[in-house]
N, C-alpha and C positions, 0 to 999 in steps of 0.2 A: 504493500500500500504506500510505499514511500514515492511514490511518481504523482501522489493527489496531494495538494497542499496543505490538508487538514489531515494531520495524525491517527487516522482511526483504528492504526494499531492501541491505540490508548484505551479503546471500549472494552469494559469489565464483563465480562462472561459469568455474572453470577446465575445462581440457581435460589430459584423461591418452589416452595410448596403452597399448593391448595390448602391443606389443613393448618396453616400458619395463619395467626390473628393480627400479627406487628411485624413492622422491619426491625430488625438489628439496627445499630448504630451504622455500623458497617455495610448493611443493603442499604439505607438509604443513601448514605455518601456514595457508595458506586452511583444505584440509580439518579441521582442528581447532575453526578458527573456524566455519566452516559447522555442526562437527556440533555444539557448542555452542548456536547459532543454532536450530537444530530442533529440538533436544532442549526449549530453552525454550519454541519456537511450539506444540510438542507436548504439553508439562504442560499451558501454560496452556487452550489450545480444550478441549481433553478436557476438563479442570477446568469448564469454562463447562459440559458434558454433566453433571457431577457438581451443579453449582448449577443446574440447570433441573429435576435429578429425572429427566432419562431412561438416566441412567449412562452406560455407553460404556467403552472400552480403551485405559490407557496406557502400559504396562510391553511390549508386544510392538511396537509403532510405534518408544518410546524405544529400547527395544536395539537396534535393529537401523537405526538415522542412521549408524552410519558405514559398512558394506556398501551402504546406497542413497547414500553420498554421492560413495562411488568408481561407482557402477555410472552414476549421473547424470553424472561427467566422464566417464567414456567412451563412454558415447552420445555424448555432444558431443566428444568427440574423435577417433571411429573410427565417425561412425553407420553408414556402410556395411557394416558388420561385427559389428552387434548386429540383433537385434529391440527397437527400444529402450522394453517396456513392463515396469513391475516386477512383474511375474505373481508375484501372495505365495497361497502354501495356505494362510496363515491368514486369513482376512476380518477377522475382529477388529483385523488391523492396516492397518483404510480410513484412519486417521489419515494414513498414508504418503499413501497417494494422495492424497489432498485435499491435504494439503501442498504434496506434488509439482505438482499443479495448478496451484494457486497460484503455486509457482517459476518455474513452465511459462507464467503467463500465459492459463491457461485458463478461471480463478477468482479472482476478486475474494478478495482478503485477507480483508475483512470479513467474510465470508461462511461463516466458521470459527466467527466465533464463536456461529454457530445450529447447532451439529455435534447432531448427533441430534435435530434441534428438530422437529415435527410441521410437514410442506410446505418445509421447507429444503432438501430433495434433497438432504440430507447423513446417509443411514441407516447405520448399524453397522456393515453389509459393504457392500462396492463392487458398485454395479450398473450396469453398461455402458447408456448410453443414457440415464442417469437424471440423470447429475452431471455437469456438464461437467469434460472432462479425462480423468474415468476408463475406462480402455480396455478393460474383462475386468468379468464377476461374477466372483465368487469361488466360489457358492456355500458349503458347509461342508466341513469340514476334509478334507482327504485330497483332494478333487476337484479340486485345481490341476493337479500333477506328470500326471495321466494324460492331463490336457488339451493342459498343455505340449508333452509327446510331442507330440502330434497337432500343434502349432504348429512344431513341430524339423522335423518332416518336411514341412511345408508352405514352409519356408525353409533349401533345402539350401544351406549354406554359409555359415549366417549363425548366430551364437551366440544360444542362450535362458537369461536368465536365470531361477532359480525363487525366490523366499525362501520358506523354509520353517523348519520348526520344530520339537523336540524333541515336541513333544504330538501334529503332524500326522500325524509321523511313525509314528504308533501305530495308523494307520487302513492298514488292509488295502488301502486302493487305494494308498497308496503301493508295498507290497512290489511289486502285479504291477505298476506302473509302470514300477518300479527293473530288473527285469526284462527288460522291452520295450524301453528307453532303452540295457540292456545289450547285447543281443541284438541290434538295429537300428544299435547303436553313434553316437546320436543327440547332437547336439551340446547336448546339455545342462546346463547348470551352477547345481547349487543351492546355495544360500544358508544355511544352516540357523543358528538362532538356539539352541543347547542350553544351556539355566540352569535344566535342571530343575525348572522350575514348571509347573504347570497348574490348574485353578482348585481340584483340591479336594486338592492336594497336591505332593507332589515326587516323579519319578518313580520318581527312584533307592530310594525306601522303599519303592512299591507297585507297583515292577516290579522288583525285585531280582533283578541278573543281566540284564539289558538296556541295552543298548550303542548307541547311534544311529549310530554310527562304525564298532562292525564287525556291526552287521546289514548296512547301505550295502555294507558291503566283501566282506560274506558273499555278495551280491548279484551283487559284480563290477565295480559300480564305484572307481575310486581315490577317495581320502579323504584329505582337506587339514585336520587337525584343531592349532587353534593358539587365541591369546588374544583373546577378540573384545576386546576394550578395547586391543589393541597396534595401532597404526593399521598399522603401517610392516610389521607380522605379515599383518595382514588382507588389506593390497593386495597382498603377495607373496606369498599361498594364492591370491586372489583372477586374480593374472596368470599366476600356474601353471597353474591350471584352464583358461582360457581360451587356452592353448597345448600343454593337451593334449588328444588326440585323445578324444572320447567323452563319454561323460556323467561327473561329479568333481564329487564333495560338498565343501565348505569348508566345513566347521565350528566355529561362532566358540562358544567354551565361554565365560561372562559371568555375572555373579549379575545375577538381573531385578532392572528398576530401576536400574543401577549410577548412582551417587551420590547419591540420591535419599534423605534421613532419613526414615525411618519405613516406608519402601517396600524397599530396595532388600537383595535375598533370599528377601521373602518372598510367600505367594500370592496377597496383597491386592492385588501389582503387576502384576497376571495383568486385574484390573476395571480404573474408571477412579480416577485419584488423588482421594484427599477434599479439598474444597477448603480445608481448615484444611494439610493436608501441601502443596497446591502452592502457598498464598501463603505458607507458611514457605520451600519451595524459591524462587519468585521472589525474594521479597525479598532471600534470602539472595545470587541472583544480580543483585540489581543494578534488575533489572524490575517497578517498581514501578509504574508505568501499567498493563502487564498485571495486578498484586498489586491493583489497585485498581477496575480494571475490572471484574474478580471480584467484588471485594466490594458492586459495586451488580446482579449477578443478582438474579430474583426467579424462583423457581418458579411457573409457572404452576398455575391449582390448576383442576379441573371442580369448579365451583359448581352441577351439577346437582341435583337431587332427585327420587329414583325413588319412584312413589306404590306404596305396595302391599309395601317392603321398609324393613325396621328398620335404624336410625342403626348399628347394630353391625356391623362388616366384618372379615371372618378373610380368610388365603390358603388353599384346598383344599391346593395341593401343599406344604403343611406340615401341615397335618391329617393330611392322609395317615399322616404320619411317627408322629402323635400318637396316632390310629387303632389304627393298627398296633403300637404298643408299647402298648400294653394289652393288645391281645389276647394276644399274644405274651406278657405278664405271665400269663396263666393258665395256661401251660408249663410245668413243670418246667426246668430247665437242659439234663437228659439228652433231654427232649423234642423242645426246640426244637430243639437241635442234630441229633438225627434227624432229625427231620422237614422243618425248614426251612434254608434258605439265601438271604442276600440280598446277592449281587449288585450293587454300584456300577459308575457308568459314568463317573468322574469329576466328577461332577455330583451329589453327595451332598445339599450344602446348599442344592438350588437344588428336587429333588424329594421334599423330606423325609425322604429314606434316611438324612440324621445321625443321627436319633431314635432311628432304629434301632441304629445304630453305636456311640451314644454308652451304651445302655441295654442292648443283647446285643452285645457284641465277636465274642463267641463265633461267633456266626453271620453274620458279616459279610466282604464279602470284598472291600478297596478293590482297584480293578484301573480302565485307563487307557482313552484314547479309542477301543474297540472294542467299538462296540454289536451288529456282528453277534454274535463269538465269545463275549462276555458274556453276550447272550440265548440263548443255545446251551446254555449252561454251564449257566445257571440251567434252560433247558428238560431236558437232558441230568439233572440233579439231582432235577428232578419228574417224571423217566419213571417210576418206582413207585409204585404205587399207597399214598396215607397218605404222600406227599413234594409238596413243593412249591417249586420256586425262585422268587424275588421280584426284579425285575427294574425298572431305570427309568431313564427317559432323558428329552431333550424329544422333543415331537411330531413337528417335523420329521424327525426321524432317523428313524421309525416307519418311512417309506419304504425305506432300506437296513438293515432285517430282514426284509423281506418273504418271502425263499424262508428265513430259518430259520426264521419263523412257521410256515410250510408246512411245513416238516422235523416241527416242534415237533407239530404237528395229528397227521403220518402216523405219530408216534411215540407219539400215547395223554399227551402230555406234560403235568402240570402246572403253570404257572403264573399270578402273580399280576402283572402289567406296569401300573406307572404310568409314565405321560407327559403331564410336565408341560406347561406353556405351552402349552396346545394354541388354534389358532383365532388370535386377531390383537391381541386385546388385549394395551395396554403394551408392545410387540414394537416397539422402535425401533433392534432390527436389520433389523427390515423385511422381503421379501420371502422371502429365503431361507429365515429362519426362523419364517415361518407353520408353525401346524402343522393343514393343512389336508386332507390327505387319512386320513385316522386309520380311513374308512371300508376302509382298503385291508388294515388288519388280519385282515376277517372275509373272506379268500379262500378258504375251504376250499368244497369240496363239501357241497350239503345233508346228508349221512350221514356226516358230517364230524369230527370228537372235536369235544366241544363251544365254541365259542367265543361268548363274550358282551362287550359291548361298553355301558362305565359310564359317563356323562357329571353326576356331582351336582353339582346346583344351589346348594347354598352348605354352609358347613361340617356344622349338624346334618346333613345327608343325607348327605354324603361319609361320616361317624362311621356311621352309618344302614347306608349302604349294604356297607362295608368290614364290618361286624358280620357280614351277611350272606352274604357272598359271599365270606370269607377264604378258609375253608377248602372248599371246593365243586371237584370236578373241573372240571380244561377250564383252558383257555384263557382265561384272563380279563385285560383290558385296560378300565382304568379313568382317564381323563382330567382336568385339572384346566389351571388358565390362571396366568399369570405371576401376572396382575392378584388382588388380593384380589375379593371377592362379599360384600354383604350378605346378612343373611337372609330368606326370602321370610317372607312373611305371608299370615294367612288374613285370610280376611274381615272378620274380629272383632279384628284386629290381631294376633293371637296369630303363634309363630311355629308356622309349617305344618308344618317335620319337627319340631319339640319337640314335649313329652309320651311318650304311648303312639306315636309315629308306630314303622312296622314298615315298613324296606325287602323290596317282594316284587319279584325278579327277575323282568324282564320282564311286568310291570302298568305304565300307563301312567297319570298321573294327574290328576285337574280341578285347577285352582288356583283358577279363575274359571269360573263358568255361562257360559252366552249363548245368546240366542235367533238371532241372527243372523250365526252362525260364529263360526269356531275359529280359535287361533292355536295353534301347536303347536310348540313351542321345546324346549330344555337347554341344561346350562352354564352359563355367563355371559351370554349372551342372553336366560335365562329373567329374571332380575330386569326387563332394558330393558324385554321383550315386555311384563312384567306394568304396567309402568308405564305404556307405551300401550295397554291396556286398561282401566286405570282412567283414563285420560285421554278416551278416546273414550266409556266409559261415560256420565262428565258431560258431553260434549256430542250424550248419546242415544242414543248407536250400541254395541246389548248385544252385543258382543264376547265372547266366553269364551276360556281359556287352559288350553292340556295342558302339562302337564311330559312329556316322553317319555325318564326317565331310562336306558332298558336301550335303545340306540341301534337295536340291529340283529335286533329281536325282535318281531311282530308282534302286539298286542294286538287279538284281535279285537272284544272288548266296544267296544273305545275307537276302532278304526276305526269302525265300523258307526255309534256315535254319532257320530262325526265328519264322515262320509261322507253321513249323511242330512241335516244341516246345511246351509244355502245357501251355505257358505265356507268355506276352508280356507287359509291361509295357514301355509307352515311359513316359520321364523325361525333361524337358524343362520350362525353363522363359518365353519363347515367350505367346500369348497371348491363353488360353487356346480353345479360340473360331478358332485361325487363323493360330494356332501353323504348327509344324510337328504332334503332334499327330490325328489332324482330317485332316490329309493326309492320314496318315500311315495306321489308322484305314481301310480307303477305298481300297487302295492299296492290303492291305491284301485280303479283302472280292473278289475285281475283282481277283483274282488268285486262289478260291476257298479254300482260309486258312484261319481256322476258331479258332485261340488259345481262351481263355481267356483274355481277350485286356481292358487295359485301359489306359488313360495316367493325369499326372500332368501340370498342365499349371499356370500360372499366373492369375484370377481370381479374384479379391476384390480389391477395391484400397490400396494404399500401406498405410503404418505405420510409416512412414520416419527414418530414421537410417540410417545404412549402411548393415550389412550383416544381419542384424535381419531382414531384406525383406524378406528371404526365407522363417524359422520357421514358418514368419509370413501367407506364401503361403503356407503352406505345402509341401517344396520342398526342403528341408532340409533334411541331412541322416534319420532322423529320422522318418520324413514323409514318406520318400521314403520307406523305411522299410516297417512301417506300412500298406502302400499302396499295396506292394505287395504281403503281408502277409494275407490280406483281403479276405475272404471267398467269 
């Protein structure tokens, strides 16, 4: 471990028992030291995620070093009597586990300090199989606890640990977990971190009247709620639980961050620490090799250059935000507030819903980690005709709305659903949170209330498009990616939605001619496609390019030309199994057009980074090229 700049050869290997009431003199001094010791390894790597530019999570890994410092001595002092892995609900806190690895000898020290790096195998949530050490995905929030269950009853008589967390807490698979764990009387014990943060707030403000403690209790379980920062507190919740029968929450109540200047309380400790706050903390503690190691990161930068798209770059899921409070300014105040309603999923500042927040209070409604019952709310809100609820979350989560999508259709309902981050771009949480299957939105029946499905190409078309399509019945679901997009370009250099451009829902559109097939993209893939199109241009090969902004709407002018063409390639993040391309394919064949067809899709798990996802997929100009170039 001497190649990482913080000493973790120093961390004391003690051993605790279950049947032990108190620490020795001597357990507590290690455990203090230890949580010390991690608390620092833990600013600093995270910190290295913050000076690479791919961010990452420090405030939920940090609170919770001293419950994994006790749960780590007794595994090693009672293995026979644990499951000894730290199954955490939140993934955000993979810091632990790589840690832990480390501790454990399963992972090189050094090897921290590439935490979120692109092919580091060190991505944002824990992926079983991918990181050495780590034992569990995590998946996203709420999908640990019901898992655990299933591990409880797979290990009759041996204790499960869960950490868990005041924000996971908010997700509907906890309650029927809580439940099952009740009811089975399953030897479960969780952990829970509550300091009332979550990213876009505190919850005690925007769940008032919500209790982590006696939902848990309301539930059935006992509830061990004490000071997460008293050590000699925590281990004696902590050996209670584990001596009584059934599943028992210990709940350590803690400000995030706790001692951390500039952090510690508030929601920024929720992301990862700015590297100006953690060489102030280092330094302050003494760790100046880690304070220094810091300071020679260098952000990796893509030196690429896309032909065919203007130097100027915006983020869609902030347009959105910016979109949308315009229109919303031709409202009246009595208007809007009939009419509309929007809906947070605690994820405000991440899908442009601030804008809205910050510009109509009035009609905004912050509420916590529950995308089912939030898109409900807002669907429930646009079941009359001349209303609309406004709705958004990331991409990923799109999958658990799926039967209130369906509810939402069988109810006539309207709304307006952004979902940010969609596809892989800059996603160096990795896997999990691809947001790849988006196509899973449009499940109704052909005679269906109408659902349409919006993928624009860069900021003018998102403005463009949202003009259009605010206020219009149905179902609407309109996508955007973490990553900023430049602007496409016409031919003439101009930019292509500027001017008179008119979004027409469901028209598909040329960006580029070609005599010798088509490439047929959206989102954030449409700038790369266009850039391998003007690429293969100059070396002869007349390629042309569709934008196919309204996803799930069949233009038939645009098939028909596309279909009589010797080629077709479709270009897409979405999921290659679920994409538009195993639409499109079909689509062609029912209308008797038979090109040369293949398409790109997302396909292998990811490699975490940020724009190195593509390459990594093959979906990168370069890929795309070669793809089409393919005999």
């Amino acid at each position: 471990m001497s190649n990482f700049p913080i000493d973790l050869g120093a961390y004391q290997r003690i051993s605790l028992k279950p049947n032990q009431q108190t620490l020795t003199e001597e357990q507590r001094a290690a455990l203090t030291a230890n949580i010390q010791l991690c608390r620092d390894a833990l600013v600093f790597f995270t910190a290295t995620g913050a000076a690479r530019g791919v961010g990452g999570h420090t405030g939920g890994p940090y609170d919770t070093v001293p419950e994994v410092m006790i749960m780590d001595a007794l595994f090693r002092g009672a293995a026979e009597d644990f499951v000894p892995v730290f199954f955490d609900e939140a993934g955000h806190r993979v810091g632990t586990q790589y840690l832990m690895s480390v501790l454990n000898g399963e992972l090189a020290a050094e090897r921290l300090t590439e935490y979120r790096a692109a092919h580091s195998h060190l991505p944002g949530h824990p992926e079983l199989g991918f990181t050495p050490g780590v034992k569990f995905s995590s998946g996203r929030l709420g999908h640990m606890w019901p898992y655990v269950n299933g591990v409880a009853m797979a290990n009759p008589g041996k204790i499960v640990f869960c950490l868990g967390s005041d924000g996971s807490q908010q997700e509907g698979n906890d309650a029927e977990a809580a439940r099952l764990a009740v009811a089975q009387n399953l030897n479960v014990k969780l952990i829970i971190d509550d300091n009332d943060v979550t990213i876009a707030g505190h919850p005690s403000h925007y769940l008032k009247g919500c209790s982590t403690a006696k939902t848990l209790a309301g539930h059935g379980l006992t509830v061990l709620e004490g000071d997460g920062e008293d050590l000699d507190d925590v281990f004696k919740r902590i050996i209670t639980a584990i001596n009584t029968p059934g599943p028992v929450a210990v709940i350590n109540h803690r400000k995030m961050c706790p001692g951390i200047v500039g952090l510690e309380g508030s929601t920024h400790g929720h992301d990862v620490v700015s590297v100006k706050v953690a060489l102030d903390y280092l330094e302050s503690r003494g760790q100046t090799a880690a304070a220094e190691f810091l300071k020679t990161i260098q952000a990796p930068k893509n030196d690429a250059v896309f032909l065919g798209s203007s130097d100027k770059w915006d983020a869609n899921r902030n347009v959105f935000g910016d979109a949308a409070v315009a229109i919303l300014g031709r409202l009246s105040q009595e208007e809007r507030i009939a009419k509309v309603r929007v809906i947070d999923t605690d994820l405000e500042g991440s899908c442009g819903l601030k804008k809205i927040h910050d510009a109509y209070p009035e009609i905004f409604v912050s509420s916590g980690i529950m995308e089912r019952g939030n898109f409900s709310a807002a669907a429930g809100f646009g079941m009359e005709p001349g209303k609309q609820g406004i709705f958004a979350t990331f991409s990923a989560f799109l999958e658990m709305t799926i039967s209130e999508i369906t509810m939402a259709r069988l109810n006539n309902s309207n709304v307006l659903s952004h979902y940010s981050h969609s596809g892989i771009d800059d996603m160096a949480d990795n896997t999990c949170h691809f947001g790849l299957n988006n196509f899973f939105a449009d499940n109704g029946l052909d005679d269906g209330y109408d659902t349409k499905l919006y993928f624009p190409a860069d900021a003018l078309q998102m403005k463009a498009c949202l003009e259009t399509i605010f206020f219009n019945p149905g179902l609407r679901f309109i996508f955007s990616t973490r990553a900023k997009v430049p602007m496409i370009l016409d031919s003439n250099g101009n930019d292509f939605f500027g001017g008179d451009y008119k979004f027409v829902s469901g028209k598909d559109e040329v960006i580029r001619e070609g005599t010798q097939g088509y490439i047929v993209s959206f989102g954030e893939a449409l700038y790369r496609s266009l850039d391998a199109v003007e690429r293969l241009k100059q070396q002869g090969v007349d390629v042309g390019l569709i934008n196919k902004p309204t996803l799930n709407v069949v233009d038939e002018d645009m098939l028909a030309k596309i279909g009589k063409s010797p080629r077709v390639l479709v270009v897409e993040a979405f999921n290659r199994k679920t994409g538009l391309g195993s639409r499109m394919g079909t689509w062609l064949l029912e209308r008797g057009y038979s090109p040369k067809y293949s398409h790109l899709g997302t396909h292998q798990e990811g490699c975490g980074g940020l724009w190195e996802q593509y390459p990594h997929q093959g979906i990168d100009p370069a890929g795309i090229m070669a793809s089409f170039l393919k005999a």
